[in-house]
N, C-alpha and C positions, 0 to 999 in steps of 0.2 A: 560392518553393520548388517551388511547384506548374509553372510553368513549365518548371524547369532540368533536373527527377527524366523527362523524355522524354529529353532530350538528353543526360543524364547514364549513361541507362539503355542509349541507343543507343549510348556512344564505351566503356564501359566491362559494360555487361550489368547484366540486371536483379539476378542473382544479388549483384554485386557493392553494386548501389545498396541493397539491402535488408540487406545485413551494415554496410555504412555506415550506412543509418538506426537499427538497433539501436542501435549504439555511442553514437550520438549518443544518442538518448534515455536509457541508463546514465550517461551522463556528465551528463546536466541531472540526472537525478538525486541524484548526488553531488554535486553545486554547490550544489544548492537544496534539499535537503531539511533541515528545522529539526532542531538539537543535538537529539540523546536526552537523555531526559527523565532528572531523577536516581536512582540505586537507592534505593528508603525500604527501611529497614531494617526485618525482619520479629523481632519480639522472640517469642520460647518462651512460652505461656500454661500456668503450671500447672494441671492437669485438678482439680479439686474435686469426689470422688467426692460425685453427689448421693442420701443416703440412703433406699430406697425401703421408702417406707412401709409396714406390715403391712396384709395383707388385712384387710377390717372383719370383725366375729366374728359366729360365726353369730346370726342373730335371737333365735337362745332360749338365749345362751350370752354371759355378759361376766366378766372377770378381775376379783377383788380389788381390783387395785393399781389399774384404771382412777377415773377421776376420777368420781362420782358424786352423786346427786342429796338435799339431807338434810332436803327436807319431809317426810321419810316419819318421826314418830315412836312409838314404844309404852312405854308403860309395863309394867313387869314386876318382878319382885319373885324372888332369887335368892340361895342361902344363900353366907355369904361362903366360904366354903371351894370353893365353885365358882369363885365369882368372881377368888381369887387365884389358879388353872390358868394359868397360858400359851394367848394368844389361837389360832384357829385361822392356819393357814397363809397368808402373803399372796398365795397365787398359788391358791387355791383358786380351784374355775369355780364360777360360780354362773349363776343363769339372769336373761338382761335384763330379764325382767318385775318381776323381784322388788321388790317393795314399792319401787313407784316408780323402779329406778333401781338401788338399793343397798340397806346394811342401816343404818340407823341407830337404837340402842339406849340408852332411859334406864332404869335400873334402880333402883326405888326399894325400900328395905328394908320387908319388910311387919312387922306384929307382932311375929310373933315369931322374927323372924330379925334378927339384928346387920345392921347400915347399912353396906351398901357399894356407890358407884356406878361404874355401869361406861356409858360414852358414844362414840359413834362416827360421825363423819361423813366425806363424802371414799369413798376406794377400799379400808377395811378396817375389822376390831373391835377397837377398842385398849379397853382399862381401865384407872382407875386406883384405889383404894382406899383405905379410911382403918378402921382398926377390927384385932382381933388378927387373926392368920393369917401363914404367912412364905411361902405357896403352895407348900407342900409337900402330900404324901400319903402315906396307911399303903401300902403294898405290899396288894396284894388288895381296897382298900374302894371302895367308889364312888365317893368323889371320883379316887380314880384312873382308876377306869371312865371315868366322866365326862372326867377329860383327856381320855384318847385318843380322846375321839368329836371332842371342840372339835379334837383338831388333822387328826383323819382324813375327818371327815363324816358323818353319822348319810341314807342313804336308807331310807323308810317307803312300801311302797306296801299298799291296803286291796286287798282282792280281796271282793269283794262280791255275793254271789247276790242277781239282781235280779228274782225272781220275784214274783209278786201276796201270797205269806204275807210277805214283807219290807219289805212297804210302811212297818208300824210304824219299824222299826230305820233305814231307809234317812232317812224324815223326823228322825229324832233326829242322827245325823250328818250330815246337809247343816245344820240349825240349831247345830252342833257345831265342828265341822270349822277353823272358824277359831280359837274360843278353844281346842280342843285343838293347832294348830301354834305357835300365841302360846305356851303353857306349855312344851312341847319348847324352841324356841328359848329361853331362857331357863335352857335349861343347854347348850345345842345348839346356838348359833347356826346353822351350815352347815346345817340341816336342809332336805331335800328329801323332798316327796310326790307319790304316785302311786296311781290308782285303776284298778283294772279290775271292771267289772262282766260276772259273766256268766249264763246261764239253762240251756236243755237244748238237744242236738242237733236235737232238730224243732222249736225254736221261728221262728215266720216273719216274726220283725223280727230277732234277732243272736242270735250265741249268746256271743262275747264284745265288748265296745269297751275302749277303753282311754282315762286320761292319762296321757302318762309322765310320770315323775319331774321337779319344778318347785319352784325355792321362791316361784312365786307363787301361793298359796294364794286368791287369789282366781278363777284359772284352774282350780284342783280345784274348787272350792265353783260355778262355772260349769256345769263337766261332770256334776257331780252336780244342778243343777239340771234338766238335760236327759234324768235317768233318771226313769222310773216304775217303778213295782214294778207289774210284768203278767205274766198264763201262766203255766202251771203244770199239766201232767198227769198223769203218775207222778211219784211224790214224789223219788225221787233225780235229783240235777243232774248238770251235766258241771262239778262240783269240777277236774276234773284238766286240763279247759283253760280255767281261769279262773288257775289253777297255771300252763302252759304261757305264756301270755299274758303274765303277770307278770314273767316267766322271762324270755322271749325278749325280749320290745318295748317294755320301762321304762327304756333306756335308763339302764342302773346304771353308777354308777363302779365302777369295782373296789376302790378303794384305801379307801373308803367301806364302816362298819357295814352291813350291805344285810339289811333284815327285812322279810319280807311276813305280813302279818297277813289270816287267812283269814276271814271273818263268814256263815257261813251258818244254814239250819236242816235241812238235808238233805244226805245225804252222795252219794258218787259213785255213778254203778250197779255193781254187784257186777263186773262186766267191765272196767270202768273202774280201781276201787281199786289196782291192782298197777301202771298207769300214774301216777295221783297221788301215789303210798309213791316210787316210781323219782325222779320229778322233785323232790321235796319232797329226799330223800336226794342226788339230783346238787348240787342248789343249797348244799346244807350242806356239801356236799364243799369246794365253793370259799368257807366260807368267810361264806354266808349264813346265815339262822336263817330258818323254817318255823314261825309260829302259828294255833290255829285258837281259832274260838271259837263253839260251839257256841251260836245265837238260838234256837234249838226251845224249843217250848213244852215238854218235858219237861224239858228243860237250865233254864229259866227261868221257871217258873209263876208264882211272883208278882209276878217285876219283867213280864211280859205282861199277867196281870192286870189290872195297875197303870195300863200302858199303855193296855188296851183297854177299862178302865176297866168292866171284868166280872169276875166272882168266880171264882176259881181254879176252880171244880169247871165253867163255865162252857166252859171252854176246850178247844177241841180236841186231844188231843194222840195219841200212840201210845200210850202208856201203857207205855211203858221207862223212864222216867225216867232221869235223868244225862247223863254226855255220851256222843255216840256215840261207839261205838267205833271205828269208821273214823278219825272225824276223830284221835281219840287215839294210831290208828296211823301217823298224816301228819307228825302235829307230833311224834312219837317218830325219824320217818324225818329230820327236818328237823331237830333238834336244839330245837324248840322247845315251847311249852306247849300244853296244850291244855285250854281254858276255856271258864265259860257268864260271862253277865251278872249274875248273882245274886250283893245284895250288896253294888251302886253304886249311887247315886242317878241318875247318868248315866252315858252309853255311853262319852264320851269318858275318865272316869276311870279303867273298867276297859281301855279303846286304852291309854291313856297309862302305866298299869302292865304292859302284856303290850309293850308298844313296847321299854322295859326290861327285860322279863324277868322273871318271878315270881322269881327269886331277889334280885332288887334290891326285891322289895317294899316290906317295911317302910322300908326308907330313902326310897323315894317316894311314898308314902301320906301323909306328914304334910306332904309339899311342894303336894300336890295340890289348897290351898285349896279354893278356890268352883268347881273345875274340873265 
C-alpha cells in the first residue's frame, strides 16, 4: 500500500488519494465493528422520603413523652384527693438533669391520709388509685388549686440576700432545700426552682448570681453550696435587683404558676424602693406573684435566738419590731404575702406555706408532716 499511494498520488493527485483513504477507513469500520450492545431497560425507582430526625434538645431541656431513665426513686406521701386530679400534661418541658433522666414517683399513704398509689416510669406521670374519690373538685377549694398547678406547672425561684447577717438562714436552706422540693412535688410534680442570690451595689465580689429555674434540685442545692453569707455596710440591700434578676434571667415559662419568694433581713435603700414596688407590680401584672419574708431579727426574735443559740435580749436588732414595711409594700405591689419566720420549726415549712399562698394555709399545714 505503501508502494502504490506514490504512484497513485502522481496519476490521479494527492487530493484525491486522501478522500479515497478516508472512505476506505469508514467502510472497515462498518464491516468490523462488533453488534451494539443491547438497550437494559431502566425501571422508575420510587423516591422514599427519608425522615429527618429532630434536632437533639437543648442540654438543659427534655420532653415528657421522651423515653427515660426509672432508677430515680422517692417515696412521698400525698392526700388522695390530689391524687385523683388529672396527671400533668404529656408534653410538658422539663429539664435533662432531672432526677436522673425523668420523673419517677412511688407514693405511699402516710397515717393519716387514705392509701393511694401513684407510680411512673418511662417519658410521663401516670397514676392509678384504689380508695374513695371520683377525682372531682369543689369549685374554689385547693384541690382544685392544686389541679391546675399539676396540669400548668408550678416555677419557685428564692431570691436571697447573701449578706454576712444571713449566714444563719442561708445554712438552714442549703440543709433544706431538697426535702422542701420533695414535699412540693408531691402535689406538684412539674415543679421547677430557681435561686438568685444578691448583696449591695459596692459589694466587690457580685452584687447579684443566679440559678435559673431547674427541676434538678441537686443543681440548686449545688449553687447554694457555692454561696457564703459575706459584707455588709449600711444596712439596706439592693432588694430591687435581686427582684430585677429573678425577673429577667430565670428563664420562666409563661404558661406556668411563676412565684418568687423574697428572704431577706434588710430592705432596699430609700432610692431604690419605687424601683422594687415597679418590678414587683410588672411581674403581677403578667400574671406572677411577689413574696417576701422578712429574716431580721425584729421580724423573728426567738426563732434567731433559737438559732444563734443566745437569749432574745441578746440580739441585735433595730428595735422596730415586725415586718418591714418596705418589704410589705413589695409583696402588696406583687400581689403576694409578706411574712417573718416566727412560728415554724424550720424555714422550709414556712417556704412551703408562702410558695402556696397564706390563703391556702390551713389546708397545708396539716400536709406538712416532718417538713
Amino acid at each position: 500500500m505503501a508502494a502504490l499511494a506514490p504512484r497513485f498520488a502522481g496519476r490521479y493527485g494527492w487530493y484525491s488519494f486522501s478522500a479515497f483513504a478516508h472512505i476506505a477507513f469508514v467502510l472497515a469500520l462498518l464491516l468490523y465493528a462488533p453488534p451494539p450492545m443491547p438497550e437494559i431497560p431502566i425501571f422508575p425507582i420510587d423516591l422514599v422520603p427519608v425522615e429527618t430526625p429532630p434536632p437533639p434538645p437543648d442540654s438543659d431541656m427534655l420532653h415528657f413523652k421522651q423515653a427515660t431513665h426509672p432508677r430515680v426513686r422517692e417515696s412521698i406521701a400525698v392526700p388522695k384527693e390530689i391524687l385523683a386530679l388529672a396527671p400533668p400534661p404529656v408534653d410538658a418541658v422539663l429539664d435533662a438533669q432531672a432526677v436522673g433522666g425523668g420523673i419517677s414517683l412511688d407514693v405511699a399513704a402516710s397515717n393519716s391520709l387514705s392509701g393511694f398509689a401513684l407510680g411512673g416510669y418511662g417519658g410521663g406521670f401516670t397514676g392509678t388509685g384504689v380508695g374513695a374519690g371520683n377525682g372531682t373538685a369543689a369549685a374554689g377549694s385547693f384541690t382544685e388549686y392544686v389541679g391546675g398547678l399539676r396540669q400548668a406547672g408550678l416555677d419557685v425561684v428564692f431570691v436571697i440576700d447573701s449578706t454576712g447577717s444571713m449566714g444563719w438562714l442561708l445554712a438552714e436552706v442549703k440543709d433544706r432545700v431538697r426535702a422542701l422540693s420533695e414535699w412540693i412535688r408531691t402535689l406538684v410534680p412539674v415543679t421547677r426552682f430557681g435561686v438568685v442570690v444578691y448583696r449591695d451595689d459596692d459589694d466587690p465580689e457580685y452584687l447579684t448570681q443566679i440559678q435559673p429555674l431547674t427541676l434538678n434540685i441537686g443543681r440548686v442545692r449545688g449553687f447554694l453550696e457555692d454561696v457564703d453569707a459575706q459584707g455588709r455596710g449600711d444596712i439596706p440591700e439592693a432588694v430591687q435587683a435581686g427582684l430585677r434578676t429573678a425577673i429577667d434571667d430565670a428563664k420562666w415559662n409563661r404558661s406556668s404558676r411563676r412565684v418568687i419568694i423574697v428572704l431577706g433581713d434588710a430592705p432596699p435603700h430609700a432610692e431604690h424602693l419605687n424601683e422594687a414596688v415597679q418590678l414587683a407590680q410588672s411581674f403581677s401584672s403578667t400574671g406572677g406573684t411577689v413574696t417576701l419574708v422578712d429574716t431580721s431579727f425584729d421580724a423573728n426574735p426567738t426563732l434567731a435566738a433559737r438559732r444563734l443559740k443566745v437569749r432574745v435580749d441578746q440580739l441585735e436588732t433595730l428595735g422596730k419590731g415586725g415586718i418591714m414595711p418596705e418589704f410589705e409594700r413589695i409583696a402588696r405591689a406583687g400581689g403576694g404575702d409578706a411574712s417573718n419566720l416566727e412560728g415554724e420549726r424550720h424555714v422550709a415549712r414556712q417556704l412551703a406555706l408562702l410558695i402556696f399562698g397564706e390563703r391556702w394555709a390551713d389546708e397545708v399545714r396539716p400536709l406538712l408532716g416532718n417538713l
